[in-house]
C-alpha positions in Angstrom: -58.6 27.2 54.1 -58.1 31.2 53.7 -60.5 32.4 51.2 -58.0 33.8 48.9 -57.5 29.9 48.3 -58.1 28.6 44.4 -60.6 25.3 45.1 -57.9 23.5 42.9 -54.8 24.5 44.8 -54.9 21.7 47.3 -57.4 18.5 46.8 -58.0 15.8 49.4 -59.2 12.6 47.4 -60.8 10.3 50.1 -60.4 6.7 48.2 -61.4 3.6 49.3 -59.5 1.0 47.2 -57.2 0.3 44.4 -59.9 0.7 41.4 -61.8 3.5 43.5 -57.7 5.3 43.6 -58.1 4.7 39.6 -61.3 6.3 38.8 -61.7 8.9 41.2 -58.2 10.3 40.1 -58.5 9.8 36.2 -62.0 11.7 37.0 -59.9 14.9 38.6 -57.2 14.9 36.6 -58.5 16.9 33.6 -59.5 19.8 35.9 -55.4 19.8 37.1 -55.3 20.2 40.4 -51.9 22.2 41.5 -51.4 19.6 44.4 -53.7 16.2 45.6 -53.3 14.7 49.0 -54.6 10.8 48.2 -56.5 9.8 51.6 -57.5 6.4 52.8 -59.3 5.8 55.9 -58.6 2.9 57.8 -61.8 1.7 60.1 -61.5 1.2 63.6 -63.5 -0.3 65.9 -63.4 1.3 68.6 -64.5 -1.1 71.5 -65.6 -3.3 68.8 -63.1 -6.1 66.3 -62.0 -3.8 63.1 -63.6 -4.6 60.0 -60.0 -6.0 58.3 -57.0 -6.6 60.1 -54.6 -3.3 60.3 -52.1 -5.2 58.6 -54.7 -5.7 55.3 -56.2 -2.5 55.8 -52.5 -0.7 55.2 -51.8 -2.7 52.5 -55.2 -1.5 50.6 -54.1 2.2 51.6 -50.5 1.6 50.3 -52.4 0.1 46.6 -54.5 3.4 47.2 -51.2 5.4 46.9 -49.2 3.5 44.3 -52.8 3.8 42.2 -53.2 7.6 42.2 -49.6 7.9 41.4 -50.3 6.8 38.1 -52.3 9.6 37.5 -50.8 11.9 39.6 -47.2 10.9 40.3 -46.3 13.9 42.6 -49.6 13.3 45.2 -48.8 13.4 49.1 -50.6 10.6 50.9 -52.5 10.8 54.1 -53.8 7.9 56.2 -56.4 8.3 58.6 -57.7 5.8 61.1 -61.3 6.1 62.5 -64.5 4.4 63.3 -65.8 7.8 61.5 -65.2 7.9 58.0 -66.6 11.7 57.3 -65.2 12.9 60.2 -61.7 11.8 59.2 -62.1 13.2 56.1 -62.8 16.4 57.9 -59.8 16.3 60.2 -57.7 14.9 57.0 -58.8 18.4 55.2 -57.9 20.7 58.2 -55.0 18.8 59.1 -53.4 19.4 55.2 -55.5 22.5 55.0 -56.7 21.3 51.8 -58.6 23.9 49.8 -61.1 21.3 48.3 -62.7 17.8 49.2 -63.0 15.5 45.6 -65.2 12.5 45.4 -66.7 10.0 43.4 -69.7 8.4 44.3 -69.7 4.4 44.2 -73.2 3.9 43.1 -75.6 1.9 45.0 -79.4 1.8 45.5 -81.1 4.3 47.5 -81.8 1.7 50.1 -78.5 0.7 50.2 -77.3 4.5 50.8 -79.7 5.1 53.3 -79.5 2.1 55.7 -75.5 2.6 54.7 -75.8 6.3 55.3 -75.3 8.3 52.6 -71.4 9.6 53.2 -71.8 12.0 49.6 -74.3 13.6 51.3 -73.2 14.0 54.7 -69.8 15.3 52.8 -71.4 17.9 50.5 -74.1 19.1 53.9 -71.5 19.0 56.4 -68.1 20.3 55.5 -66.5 24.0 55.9 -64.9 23.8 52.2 -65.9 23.5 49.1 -66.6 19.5 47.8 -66.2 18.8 44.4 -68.5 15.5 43.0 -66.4 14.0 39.8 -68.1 12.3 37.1 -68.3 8.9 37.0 -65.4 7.8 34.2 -64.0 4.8 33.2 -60.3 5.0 33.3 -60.1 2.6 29.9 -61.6 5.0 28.0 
């Protein structure tokens, strides 16, 4: 990202599923972003049996896509695969050169977050551009 970068020129929204696509991009859309890159991140194992089949795992990330086109019909999609989920967000932000990372926390107890690790966190501590935390919003409304 070059500095003379606006923070809304180019969003990466890391999205998990269908409803997360939903929310998270109703949430950024009143702030209109010139261009949004809609990323899923397929787990891998690694040495170890992946969490969902690849198969299911690229239907979710194609649901993902269809979802935040409803809010955003023009958004590129990028999908990532990676027993890392941060750290493909990262590469997924260099590799677009996006000039801001958007998220929307799910919720959860502290306990949960921290035996979980806490990826808002580790997203908002750890990256080299700017992260933008959406309000939570219910796309009904």
């Amino acid at each position: 990202m070059t500095d003379s970068q606006d923070l809304l020129e180019h969003v990466l929204l890391p999205l998990a599923n269908k409803e997360d696509a939903v929310r998270t991009a109703s949430a950024l859309e009143p702030y209109q972003p010139e261009r949004v890159t809609a990323l899923h991140v397929v787990e891998k194992g690694e040495g170890v049996p992946d969490k969902t089949p690849v198969e299911q795992s690229e239907a979710v990330a194609e649901d993902v896509y269809e979802a935040v086109r409803t809010v955003f019909p023009d958004a590129d999609e990028h999908t990532a695969y990676s027993r890392d989920v941060v750290e493909a967000i990262f590469e997924a932000a260099e590799d677009i050169d996006a000039s801001a990372i958007a998220y929307q926390t799910r919720g959860g107890s502290r306990l949960v977050k921290f035996l979980s690790g806490d990826t808002g966190l580790e997203l908002v501590t750890e990256s080299d551009r700017p992260v933008i935390a959406l309000p939570r919003v219910d796309p009904e409304e």
